[in-house]
Structure formats: structure tokens, C-alpha cells
RODO-2510 file (C-alpha; in nm, 4 decimals, decimal comma):
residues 317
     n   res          X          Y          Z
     1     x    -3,1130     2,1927    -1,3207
     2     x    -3,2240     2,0340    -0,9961
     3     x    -3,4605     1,8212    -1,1444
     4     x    -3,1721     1,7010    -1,3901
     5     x    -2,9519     1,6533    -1,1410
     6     x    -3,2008     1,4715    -0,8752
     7     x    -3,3329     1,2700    -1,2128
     8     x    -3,0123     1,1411    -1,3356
     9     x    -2,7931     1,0710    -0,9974
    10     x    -3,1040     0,8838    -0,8901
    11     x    -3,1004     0,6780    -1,2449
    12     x    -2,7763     0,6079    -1,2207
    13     x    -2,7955     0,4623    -0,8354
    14     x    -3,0168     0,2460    -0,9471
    15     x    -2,8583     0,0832    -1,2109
    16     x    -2,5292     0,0564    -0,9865
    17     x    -2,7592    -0,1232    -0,6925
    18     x    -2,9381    -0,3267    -1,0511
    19     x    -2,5868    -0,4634    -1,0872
    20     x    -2,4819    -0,5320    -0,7384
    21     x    -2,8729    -0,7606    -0,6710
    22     x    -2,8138    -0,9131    -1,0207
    23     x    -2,4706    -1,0587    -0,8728
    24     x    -2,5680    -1,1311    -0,5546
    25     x    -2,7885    -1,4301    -0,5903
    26     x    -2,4518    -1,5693    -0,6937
    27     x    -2,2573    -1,4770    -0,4317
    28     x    -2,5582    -1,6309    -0,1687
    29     x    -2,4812    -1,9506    -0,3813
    30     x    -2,1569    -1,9817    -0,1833
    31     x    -2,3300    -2,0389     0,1632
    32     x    -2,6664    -2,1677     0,0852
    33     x    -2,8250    -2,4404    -0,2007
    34     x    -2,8587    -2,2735    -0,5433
    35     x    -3,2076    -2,4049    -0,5659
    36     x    -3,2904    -2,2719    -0,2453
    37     x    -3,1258    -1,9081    -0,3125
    38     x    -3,3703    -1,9118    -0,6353
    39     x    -3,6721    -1,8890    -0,4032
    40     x    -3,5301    -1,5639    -0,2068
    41     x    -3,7682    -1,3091    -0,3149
    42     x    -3,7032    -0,9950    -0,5059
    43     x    -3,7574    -0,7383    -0,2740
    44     x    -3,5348    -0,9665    -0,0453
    45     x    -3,2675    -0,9337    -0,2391
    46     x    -3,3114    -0,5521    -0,2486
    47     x    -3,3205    -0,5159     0,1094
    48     x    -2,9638    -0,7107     0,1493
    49     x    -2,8129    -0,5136    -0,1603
    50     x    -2,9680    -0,1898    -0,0075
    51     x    -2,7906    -0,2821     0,3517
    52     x    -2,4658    -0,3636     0,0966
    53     x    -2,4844    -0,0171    -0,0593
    54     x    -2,4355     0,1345     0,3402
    55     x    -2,1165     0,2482     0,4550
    56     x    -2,0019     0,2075     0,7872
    57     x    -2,0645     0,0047     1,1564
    58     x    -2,4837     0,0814     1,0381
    59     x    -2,4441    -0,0755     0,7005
    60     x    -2,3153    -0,4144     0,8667
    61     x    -2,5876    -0,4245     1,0995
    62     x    -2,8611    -0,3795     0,8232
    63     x    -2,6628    -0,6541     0,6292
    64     x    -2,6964    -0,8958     0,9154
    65     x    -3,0348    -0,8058     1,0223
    66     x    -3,1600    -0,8707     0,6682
    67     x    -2,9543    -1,1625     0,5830
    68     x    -3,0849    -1,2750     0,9471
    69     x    -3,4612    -1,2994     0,7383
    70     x    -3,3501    -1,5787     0,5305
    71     x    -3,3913    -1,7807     0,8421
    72     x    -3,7937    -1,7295     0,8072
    73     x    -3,7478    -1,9421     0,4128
    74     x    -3,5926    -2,2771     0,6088
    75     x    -3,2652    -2,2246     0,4077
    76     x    -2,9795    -2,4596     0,4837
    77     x    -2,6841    -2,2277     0,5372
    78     x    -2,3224    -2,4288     0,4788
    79     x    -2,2199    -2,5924     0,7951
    80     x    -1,9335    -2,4125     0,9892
    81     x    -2,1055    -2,1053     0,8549
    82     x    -2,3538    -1,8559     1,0115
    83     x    -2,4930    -1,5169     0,9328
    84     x    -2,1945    -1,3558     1,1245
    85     x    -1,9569    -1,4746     0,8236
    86     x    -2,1493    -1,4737     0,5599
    87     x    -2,2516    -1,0569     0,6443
    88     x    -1,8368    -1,0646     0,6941
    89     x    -1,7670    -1,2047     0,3319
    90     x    -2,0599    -0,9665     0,1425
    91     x    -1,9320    -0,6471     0,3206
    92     x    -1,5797    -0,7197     0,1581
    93     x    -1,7161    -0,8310    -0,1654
    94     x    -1,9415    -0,5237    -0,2082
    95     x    -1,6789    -0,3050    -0,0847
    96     x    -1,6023    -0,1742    -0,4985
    97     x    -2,0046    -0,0828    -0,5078
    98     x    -2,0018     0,1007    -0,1950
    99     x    -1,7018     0,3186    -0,3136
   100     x    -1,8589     0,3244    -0,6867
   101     x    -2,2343     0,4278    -0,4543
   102     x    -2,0240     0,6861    -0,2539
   103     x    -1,9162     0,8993    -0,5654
   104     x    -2,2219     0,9404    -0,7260
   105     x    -2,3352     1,0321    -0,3754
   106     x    -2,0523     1,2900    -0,3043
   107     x    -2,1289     1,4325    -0,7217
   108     x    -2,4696     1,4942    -0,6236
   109     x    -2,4209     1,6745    -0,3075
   110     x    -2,1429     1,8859    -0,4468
   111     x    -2,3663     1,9857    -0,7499
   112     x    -2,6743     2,0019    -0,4733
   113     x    -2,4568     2,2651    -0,3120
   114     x    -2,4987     2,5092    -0,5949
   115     x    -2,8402     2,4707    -0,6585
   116     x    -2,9917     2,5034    -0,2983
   117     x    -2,8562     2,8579    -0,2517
   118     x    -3,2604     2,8990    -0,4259
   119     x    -3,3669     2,8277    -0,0868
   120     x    -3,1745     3,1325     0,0999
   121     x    -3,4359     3,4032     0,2048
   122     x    -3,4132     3,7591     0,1269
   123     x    -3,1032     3,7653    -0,0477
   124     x    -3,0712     4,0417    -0,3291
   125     x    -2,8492     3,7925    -0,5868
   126     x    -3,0252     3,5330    -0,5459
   127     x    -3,3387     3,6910    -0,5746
   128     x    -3,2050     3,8236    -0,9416
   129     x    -3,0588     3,4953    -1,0607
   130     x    -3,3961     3,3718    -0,9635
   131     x    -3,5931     3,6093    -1,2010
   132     x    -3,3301     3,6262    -1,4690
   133     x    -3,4334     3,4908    -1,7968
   134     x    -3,2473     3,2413    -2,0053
   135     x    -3,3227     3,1989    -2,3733
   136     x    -3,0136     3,0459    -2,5001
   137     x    -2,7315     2,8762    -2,3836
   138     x    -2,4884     3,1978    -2,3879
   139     x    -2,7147     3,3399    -2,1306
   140     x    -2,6984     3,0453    -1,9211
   141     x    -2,3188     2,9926    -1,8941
   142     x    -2,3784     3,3197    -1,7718
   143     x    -2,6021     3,2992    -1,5294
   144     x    -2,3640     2,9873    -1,4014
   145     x    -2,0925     3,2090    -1,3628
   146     x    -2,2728     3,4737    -1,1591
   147     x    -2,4250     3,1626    -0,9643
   148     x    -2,0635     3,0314    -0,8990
   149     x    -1,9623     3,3799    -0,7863
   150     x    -2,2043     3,4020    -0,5567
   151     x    -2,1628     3,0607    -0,4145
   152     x    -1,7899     3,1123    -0,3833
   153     x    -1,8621     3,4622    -0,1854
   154     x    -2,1231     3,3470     0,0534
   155     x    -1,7879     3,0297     0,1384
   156     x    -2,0718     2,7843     0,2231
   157     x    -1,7764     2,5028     0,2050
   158     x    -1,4433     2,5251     0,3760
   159     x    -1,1962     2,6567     0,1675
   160     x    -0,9435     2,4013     0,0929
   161     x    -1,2688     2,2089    -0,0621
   162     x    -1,4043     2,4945    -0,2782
   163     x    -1,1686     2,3605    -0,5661
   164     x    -1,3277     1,9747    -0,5687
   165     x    -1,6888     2,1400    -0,5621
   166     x    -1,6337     2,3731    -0,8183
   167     x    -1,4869     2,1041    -1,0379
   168     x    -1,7510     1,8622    -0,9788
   169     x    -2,0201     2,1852    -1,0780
   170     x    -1,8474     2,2842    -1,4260
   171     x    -1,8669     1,8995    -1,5433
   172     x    -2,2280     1,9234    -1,4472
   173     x    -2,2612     2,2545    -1,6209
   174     x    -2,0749     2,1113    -1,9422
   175     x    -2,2628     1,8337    -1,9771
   176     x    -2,6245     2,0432    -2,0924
   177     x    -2,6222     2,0625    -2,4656
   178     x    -2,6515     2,3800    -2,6346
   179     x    -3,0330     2,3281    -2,6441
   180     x    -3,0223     2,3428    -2,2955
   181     x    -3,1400     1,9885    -2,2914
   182     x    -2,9056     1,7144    -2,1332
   183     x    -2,8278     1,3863    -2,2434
   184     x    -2,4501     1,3762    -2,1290
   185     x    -2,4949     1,3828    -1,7615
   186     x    -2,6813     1,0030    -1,7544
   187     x    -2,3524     0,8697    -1,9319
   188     x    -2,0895     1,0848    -1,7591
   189     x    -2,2783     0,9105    -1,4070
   190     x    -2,2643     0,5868    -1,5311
   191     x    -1,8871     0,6476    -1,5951
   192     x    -1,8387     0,7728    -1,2705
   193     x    -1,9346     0,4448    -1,0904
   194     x    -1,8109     0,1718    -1,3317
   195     x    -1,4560     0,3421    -1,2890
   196     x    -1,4768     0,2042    -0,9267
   197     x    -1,5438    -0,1533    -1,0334
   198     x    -1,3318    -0,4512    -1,1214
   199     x    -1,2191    -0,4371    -1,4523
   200     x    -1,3359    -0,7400    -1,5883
   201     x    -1,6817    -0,6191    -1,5001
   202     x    -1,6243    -0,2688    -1,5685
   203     x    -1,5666    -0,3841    -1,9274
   204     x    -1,8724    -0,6389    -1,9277
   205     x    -2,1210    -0,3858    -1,7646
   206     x    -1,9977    -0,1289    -2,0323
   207     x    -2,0177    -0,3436    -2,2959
   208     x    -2,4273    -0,3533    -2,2479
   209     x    -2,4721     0,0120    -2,2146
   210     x    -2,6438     0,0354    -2,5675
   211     x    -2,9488    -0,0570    -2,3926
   212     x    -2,9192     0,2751    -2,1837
   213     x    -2,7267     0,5211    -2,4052
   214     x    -2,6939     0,6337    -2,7727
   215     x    -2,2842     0,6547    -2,7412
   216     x    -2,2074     0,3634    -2,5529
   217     x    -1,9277     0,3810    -2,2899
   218     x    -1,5759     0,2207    -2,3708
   219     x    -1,3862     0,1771    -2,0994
   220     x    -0,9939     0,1014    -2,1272
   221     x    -0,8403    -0,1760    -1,8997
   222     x    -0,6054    -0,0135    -1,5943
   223     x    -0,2703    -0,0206    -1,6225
   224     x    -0,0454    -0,1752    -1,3850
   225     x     0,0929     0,1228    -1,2062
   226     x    -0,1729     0,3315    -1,0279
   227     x     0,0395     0,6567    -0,9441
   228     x     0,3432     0,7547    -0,8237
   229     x     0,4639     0,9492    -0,5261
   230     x     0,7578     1,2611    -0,6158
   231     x     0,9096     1,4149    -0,2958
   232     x     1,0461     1,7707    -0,3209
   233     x     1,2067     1,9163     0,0006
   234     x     1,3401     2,2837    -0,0042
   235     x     1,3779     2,5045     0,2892
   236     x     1,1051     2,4884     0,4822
   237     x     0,8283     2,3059     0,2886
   238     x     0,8033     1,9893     0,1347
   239     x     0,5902     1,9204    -0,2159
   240     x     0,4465     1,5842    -0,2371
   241     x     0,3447     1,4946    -0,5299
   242     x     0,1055     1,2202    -0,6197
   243     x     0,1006     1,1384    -0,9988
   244     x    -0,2098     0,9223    -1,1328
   245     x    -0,1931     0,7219    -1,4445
   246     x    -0,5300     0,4918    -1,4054
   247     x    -0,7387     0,7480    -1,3402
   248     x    -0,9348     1,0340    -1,4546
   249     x    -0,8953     1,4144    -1,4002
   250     x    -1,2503     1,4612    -1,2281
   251     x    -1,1830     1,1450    -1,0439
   252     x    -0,8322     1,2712    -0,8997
   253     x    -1,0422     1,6010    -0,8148
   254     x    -1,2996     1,3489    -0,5902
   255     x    -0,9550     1,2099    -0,4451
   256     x    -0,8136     1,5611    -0,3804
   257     x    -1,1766     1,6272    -0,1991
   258     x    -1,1574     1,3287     0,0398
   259     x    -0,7961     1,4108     0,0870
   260     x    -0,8483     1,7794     0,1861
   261     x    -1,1168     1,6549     0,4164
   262     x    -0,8942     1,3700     0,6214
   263     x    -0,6426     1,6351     0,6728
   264     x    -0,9094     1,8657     0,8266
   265     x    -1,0328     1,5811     1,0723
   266     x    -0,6759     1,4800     1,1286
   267     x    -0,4739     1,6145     1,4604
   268     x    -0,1911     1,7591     1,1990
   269     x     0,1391     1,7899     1,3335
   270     x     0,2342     2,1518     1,5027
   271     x     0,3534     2,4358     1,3560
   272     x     0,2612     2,3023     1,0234
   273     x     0,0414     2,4198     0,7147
   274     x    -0,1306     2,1633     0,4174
   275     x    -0,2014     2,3140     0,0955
   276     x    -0,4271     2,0459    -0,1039
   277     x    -0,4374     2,1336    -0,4865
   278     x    -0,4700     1,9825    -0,8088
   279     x    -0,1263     2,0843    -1,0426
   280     x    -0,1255     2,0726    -1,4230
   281     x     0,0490     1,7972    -1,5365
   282     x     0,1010     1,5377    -1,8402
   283     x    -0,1233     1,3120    -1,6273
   284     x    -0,3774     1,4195    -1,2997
   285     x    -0,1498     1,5348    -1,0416
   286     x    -0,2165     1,6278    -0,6570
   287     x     0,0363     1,8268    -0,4906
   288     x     0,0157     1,9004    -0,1224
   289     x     0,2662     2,1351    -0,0117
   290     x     0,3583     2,1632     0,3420
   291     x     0,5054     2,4756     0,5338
   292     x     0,6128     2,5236     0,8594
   293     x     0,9637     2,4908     1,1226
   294     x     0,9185     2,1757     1,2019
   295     x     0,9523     2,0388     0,7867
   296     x     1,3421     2,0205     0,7531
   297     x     1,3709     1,8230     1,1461
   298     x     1,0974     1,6138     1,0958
   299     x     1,1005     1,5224     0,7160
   300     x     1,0723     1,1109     0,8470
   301     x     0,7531     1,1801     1,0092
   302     x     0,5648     1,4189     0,8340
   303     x     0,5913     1,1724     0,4885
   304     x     0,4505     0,8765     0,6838
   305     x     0,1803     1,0836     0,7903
   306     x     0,1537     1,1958     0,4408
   307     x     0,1641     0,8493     0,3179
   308     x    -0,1061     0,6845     0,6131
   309     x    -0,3309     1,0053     0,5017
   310     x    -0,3475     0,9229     0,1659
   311     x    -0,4471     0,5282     0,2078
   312     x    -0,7005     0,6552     0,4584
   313     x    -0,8474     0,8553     0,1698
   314     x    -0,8139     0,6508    -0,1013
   315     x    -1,0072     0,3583     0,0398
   316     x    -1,3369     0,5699     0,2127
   317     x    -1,6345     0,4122     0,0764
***
């Protein structure tokens, strides 16, 4: 299972970063002579799409410092231009592959989180799911259920995050055939990132997947309305209800994940509790629910914060 799961998520980076270097060339054309961005090496271009592919105040710096190399080929950058702007305008451009980069990476360590409970030393259950022998797929949906037992016993994540993980581990679980063998998980991956694209290329990209799988991925174009936002206020809580209609049910669960976690980091308003959870609905719906004597007096404030919460989430890369 780890070797499936290390295998596959690394696959499926590499055709996302494949993409995102076979565009960029392109993109260099903007700022520097076509001819001349033709003689930028290879590995070049897989250092700046590497930088690209980092979140954050270090993935800027790697951009510039490796953009700052083209300097060494004599290329002509645009005048009124340096490397300053040019890092500026590939940051925002790449922004889509550095979301698309960050869920495969958050699938991988939620799944990872399962599967290194191997490593814990002298422990009794793991020790028996260890030995335990699995000669047909019965047996192992078994043994995944004792494993996710165990994992939700030992609370190695917080609690208002043991839903997204658990999620994230049952679509990894389904997607083993009942050989045992897996030939899902490659396509599910590859569905996971081109979701986070544009969808003129999400449709493009998809329409080549022959080359790479059996049942090729179709992907529908969005429709106009993202979600929704339904307020509920009763005595003392509020229920704010997010409605999606372009997206997925395991993607909404990767939303409710990043949510839980920027209202643990947040300095939340006194007095007050956040309940994170996914509801059952005609179409993937988060509810948080908030408690507390400060809901019915401060109604105003606590939806802005509600509101600013959920755009902090919803663009993390």
C-alpha cells in the first residue's frame, strides 16, 4: 500500500510539473526573444517550474534565483522589464499548479498518515495487523477497518480533522481492485489536480489522457455559480452553510480540511465554539455550526469572520 501510494502520487506530480515546463517556454516568450527562449536548457526549465511548484515567501525566492541564471545565456529580457517582474508575473500565472501540486501533496500525507503507524515500536495492534495475512480482498477491507480503528484511537490528528483524513483514506482504499491490484488510484490523482486547472486546459490536458490511462478522464466544464452561502440563526448558534455545485465530494472534504485547520490557527472570537463538518446534501455541503453567548449580539461579526475564513481557505496553495 505504501509503495502504491508513494508510486502513484509521485507519477502523478510529475505529470502536473510535465504540464506546467511544457507551458512555460511560452510564457518566457512574453519577456525574452522566442528564438532565444528555445536555447534555455531542459533541466533549466525544470529548475524554474520546480521553484513554480513552491508555495510561499521560499518559492519566490527560488523563482528569482533561477530565473536570475538566464542571465549566464546573454538573453535580452524586454526593456522596462527585469527578473523582479517577470518572477512577479510567473508566481501569479502558476498560482492554479501550485494549488493543483498542493492537493496531491495534502492526499498523500493524509493517506501517509495511515500507513506509517508500521513504524510505531512495541505496539500490540500494530504488531498483529503487521503479521496478519491477506488472501483476498474481504480480508483486506478488513484489515483496513481494524487499521482505521486503530488510527482513530491512538488521535494522531486533531479531531476536527479526523473526518478529511479518513475521507481521503477510504478513496484510497476503494480504489484497489478486487485483485488487490490498483489501477484506479493513477486516474483518480490525475483527476485530483486537473480539477484545479483552467478549464480550457483542464479539458485539453484530459482530452490526451489515453496515452496514460485505459478509461480516459472526461471532465465537464464548471458552471457559473461556484456555491452558495445559507445562514441559519436560532438561539444561540448559527449554521452556515456553504453549498458547492462545481465541485466534487472528496474535493469539498480537502476544503472542509483546510477550513478546519484556518479556524484552529485563527484567534476565534470568545466564548465561542466551531463545529466543521461535511452534511448530506443534494450537492457537497459544509456546515459549520457555531455555539456560544456571544452568537445572537454579535451575529454582524462572527459572519464576516466566517466569510474572510473561508476565502483564506479556499485560495491556500
Amino acid at each position: 500500500m505504501k509503495d502504491v501510494n508513494d508510486r502513484e502520487s509521485f507519477v502523478a506530480s510529475r505529470r502536473l510539473k510535465d504540464l506546467l515546463g511544457s507551458n512555460l517556454r511560452s510564457e518566457l516568450s512574453r519577456f525574452f526573444e522566442v528564438e532565444k527562449t528555445m536555447e534555455i536548457s531542459q533541466s533549466t526549465i525544470r529548475k524554474i517550474t520546480n521553484s513554480l511548484l513552491a508555495a510561499g515567501a521560499s518559492g519566490n525566492s527560488r523563482t528569482l534565483e533561477a530565473l536570475k541564471e538566464l542571465d549566464a545565456l546573454d538573453l535580452d529580457i524586454a526593456k522596462s522589464q527585469d527578473f523582479l517582474t517577470v518572477t512577479k508575473f510567473l508566481r501569479e500565472w502558476s498560482r492554479d499548479y501550485r494549488s493543483a501540486k498542493g492537493s496531491l501533496d495534502n492526499n498523500f500525507k493524509c493517506v501517509n498518515s495511515f500507513l506509517r503507524v508500521q513504524r510505531t515500536a512495541n505496539d500490540d495492534t500494530v504488531k498483529a495487523l503487521l503479521r496478519k495475512s491477506l488472501s483476498n480482498h474481504s480480508d483486506f477491507i478488513e484489515w483496513t477497518q481494524e487499521l482505521r480503528r486503530y488510527w482513530i484511537q491512538k488521535k494522531l490528528v486533531k479531531e476536527n480533522l479526523q473526518g478529511a483524513y479518513l475521507g481521503i483514506f477510504d478513496e484510497f482504499i476503494r480504489s484497489f481492485n478486487d485483485d488487490l491490484s490498483n489501477t484506479k488510484l493513477s486516474v483518480f490523482l490525475d483527476h485530483l489536480w486537473l480539477e484545479y486547472l483552467p478549464n480550457e486546459q483542464r479539458l485539453e490536458v484530459a482530452s490526451n489522457f489515453d496515452e496514460y490511462h485505459s478509461d480516459a478522464i472526461r471532465l465537464e466544464p464548471l458552471i457559473e455559480k461556484p456555491f452558495e452561502v445559507e445562514l441559519v440563526i436560532e438561539k444561540g448558534a448559527i449554521n452556515y452553510l456553504i453549498k458547492f455545485f462545481s465541485m466534487n465530494q472528496f474535493q469539498v472534504s480537502q476544503l472542509k480540511f483546510k477550513l478546519a485547520l484556518e479556524l484552529s490557527k485563527a484567534s476565534l472570537p470568545s466564548l465561542l465554539t466551531f463545529r466543521v463538518f461535511l452534511k448530506k446534501d443534494l450537492v457537497p455541503t459544509i456546515a459549520i455550526a457555531v455555539q456560544g453567548e456571544q452568537v445572537e449580539s454579535d451575529v454582524s461579526n462572527i459572519v464576516q469572520f466566517l466569510e474572510s475564513t473561508l476565502e483564506k481557505a479556499m485560495t491556500i496553495h
